[in-house]
C-alpha positions in Angstrom: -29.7 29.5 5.4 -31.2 26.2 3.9 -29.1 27.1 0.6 -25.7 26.6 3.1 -27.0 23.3 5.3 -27.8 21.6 2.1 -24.0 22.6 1.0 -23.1 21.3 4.1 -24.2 18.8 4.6 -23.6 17.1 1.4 -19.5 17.8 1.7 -20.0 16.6 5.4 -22.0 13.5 4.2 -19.4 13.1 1.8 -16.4 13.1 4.4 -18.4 11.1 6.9 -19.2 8.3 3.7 -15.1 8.2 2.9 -14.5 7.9 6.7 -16.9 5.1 7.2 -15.1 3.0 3.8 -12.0 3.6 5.5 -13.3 2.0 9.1 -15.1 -1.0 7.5 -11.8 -1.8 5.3 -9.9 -1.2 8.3 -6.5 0.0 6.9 -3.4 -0.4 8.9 -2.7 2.9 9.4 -6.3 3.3 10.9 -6.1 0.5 13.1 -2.9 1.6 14.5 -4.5 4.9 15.4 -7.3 2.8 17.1 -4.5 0.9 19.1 -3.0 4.6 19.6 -6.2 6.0 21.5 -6.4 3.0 23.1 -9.5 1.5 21.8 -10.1 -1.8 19.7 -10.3 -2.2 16.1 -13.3 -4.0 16.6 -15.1 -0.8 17.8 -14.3 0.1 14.0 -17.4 -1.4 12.1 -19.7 0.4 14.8 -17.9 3.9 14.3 -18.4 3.5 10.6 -22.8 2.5 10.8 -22.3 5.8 12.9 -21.1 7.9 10.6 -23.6 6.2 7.5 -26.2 6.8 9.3 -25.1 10.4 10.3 -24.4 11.3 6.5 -28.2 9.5 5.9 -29.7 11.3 8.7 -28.3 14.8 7.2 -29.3 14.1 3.9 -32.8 12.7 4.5 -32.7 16.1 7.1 -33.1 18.2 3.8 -36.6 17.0 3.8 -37.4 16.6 7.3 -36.0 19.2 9.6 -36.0 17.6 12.9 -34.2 14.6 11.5 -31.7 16.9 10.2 -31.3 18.6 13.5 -30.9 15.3 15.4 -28.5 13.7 12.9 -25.8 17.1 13.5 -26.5 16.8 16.9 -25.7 13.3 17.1 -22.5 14.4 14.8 -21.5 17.0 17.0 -21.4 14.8 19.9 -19.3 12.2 18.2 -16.7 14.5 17.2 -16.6 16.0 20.5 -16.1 12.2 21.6 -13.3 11.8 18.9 -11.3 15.1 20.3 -11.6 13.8 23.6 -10.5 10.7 22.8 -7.2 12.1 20.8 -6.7 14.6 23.5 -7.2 12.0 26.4 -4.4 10.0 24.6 -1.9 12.5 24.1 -2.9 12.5 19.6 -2.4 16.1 19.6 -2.2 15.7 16.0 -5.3 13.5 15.6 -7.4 16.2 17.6 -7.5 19.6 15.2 -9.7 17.7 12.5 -11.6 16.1 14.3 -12.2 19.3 16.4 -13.4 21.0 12.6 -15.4 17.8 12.3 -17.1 19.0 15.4 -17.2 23.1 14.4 -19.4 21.7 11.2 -21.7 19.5 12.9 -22.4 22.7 15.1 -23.2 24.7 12.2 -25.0 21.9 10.3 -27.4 21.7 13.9 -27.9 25.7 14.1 -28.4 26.3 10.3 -30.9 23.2 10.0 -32.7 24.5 12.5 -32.7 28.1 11.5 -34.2 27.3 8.1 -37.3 24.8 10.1 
């Protein structure tokens, strides 16, 4: 079980690392998608210390358990906060990866804490 978290989690910390570059460069196409789910492009820089320290928490997690646990968790629920927030604004497009975003995180959270 800890072989697959530590897998995990460094592909995840590798997405969430890219994602975060991508919201503190803030990319047109990314900030129209902002302006598309309705939210600001200044809540960009936030979303991307989110996702750093997510990725940190995971990968510091390998040593200590419960940080591990709590950084997925704290994953899972900002994914579930990025379906909700494509679904709310009709991104049915935008919704299916962050929704696998989400299915991870789960599986970072229940393997991390099966290998404690």
């Amino acid at each position: 079980m800890f072989t697959l978290y530590v897998i995990l989690a460094v592909l995840m910390s590798a997405v969430l690392l890219a994602s975060a570059r991508a919201k503190f460069t803030r990319p047109e196409r990314l900030v129209d998608q902002m302006s598309t789910l309705g939210l600001s492009y200044r809540i960009l820089p936030f979303l991307g210390v989110v996702q750093v320290a997510g990725a940190a928490g995971l990968v510091v997690g390998l040593g200590w358990g419960a940080l591990g646990v709590a950084a997925a968790a704290g994953l899972t629920l900002y994914f579930a906060g990025a379906v909700a927030a494509h679904l709310r604004a009709g991104d049915y497009r935008g919704a299916p990866p962050a929704a696998v975003l989400t299915a991870a995180a789960v599986a970072l959270v229940v393997l991390r804490a099966a290998a404690l």
